[in-house]
N, C-alpha and C positions, 0 to 999 in steps of 0.2 A: 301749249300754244303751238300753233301749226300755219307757216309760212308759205307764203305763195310765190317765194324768191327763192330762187338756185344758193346754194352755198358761194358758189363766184362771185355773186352780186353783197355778199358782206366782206367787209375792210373791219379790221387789219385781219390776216390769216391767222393772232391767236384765237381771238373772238370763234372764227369757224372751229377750229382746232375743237375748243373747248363745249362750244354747240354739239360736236360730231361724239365729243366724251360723254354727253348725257344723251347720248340718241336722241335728238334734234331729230321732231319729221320735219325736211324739210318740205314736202309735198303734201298736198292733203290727199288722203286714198277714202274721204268720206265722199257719200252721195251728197246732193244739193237737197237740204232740208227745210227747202220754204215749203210752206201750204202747199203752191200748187205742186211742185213735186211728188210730194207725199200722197195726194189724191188722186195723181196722174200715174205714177206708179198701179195704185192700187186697184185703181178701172182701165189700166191699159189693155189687158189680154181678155177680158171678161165683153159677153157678149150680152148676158145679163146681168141689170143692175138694180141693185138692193137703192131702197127706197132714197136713203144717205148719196148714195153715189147717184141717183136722178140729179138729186137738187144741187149736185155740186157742178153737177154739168151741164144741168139749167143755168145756174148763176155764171159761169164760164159762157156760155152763149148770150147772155145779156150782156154782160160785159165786153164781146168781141161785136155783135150789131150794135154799141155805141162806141164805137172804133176803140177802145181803152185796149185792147189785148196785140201785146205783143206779135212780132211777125213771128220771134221764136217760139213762145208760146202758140201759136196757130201752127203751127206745123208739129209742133208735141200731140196738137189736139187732132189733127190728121190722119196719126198714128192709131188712134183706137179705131177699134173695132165694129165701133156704133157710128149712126149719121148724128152728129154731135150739134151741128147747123139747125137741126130742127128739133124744136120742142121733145123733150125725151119724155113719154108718160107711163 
């Protein structure tokens, strides 16, 4: 299990104690593994896109012209490589 809270933030200090005994993460050191991540990762640097990777970035552009896409997500999507705004064929 992996906590998004400092050891300071648990009471009483045997509780952390005993956390700190079985190597307790307390930080996560994973990447964020929703969809979009995962897909955003893997068409970030690429300037050509495999068929998979069109339609994921089609559907990512329908989704932002019907306003659903996040401001965070639209600036992840700013990042690539490709005009993502327009129809990818």
């Amino acid at each position: 299990m992996i906590r998004r809270i400092g050891p300071d933030q648990i009471t009483p200090q045997s509780r952390r104690t005993r956390l700190d005994a079985v190597n307790f993460a307390w930080k996560s050191t994973r990447s964020c593994g929703s969809s979009f991540m995962s897909h955003f990762r893997q068409v970030k640097d690429k300037t050509e896109l495999s068929e998979e990777d069109k339609k994921w970035v089609n559907s990512i552009r329908v989704v932002y012209e019907k306003g659903n896409l996040s401001d965070a997500r639209v600036k992840y999507m700013d990042q690539l490589k490709i005009d993502w705004r327009t129809p990818v064929e």
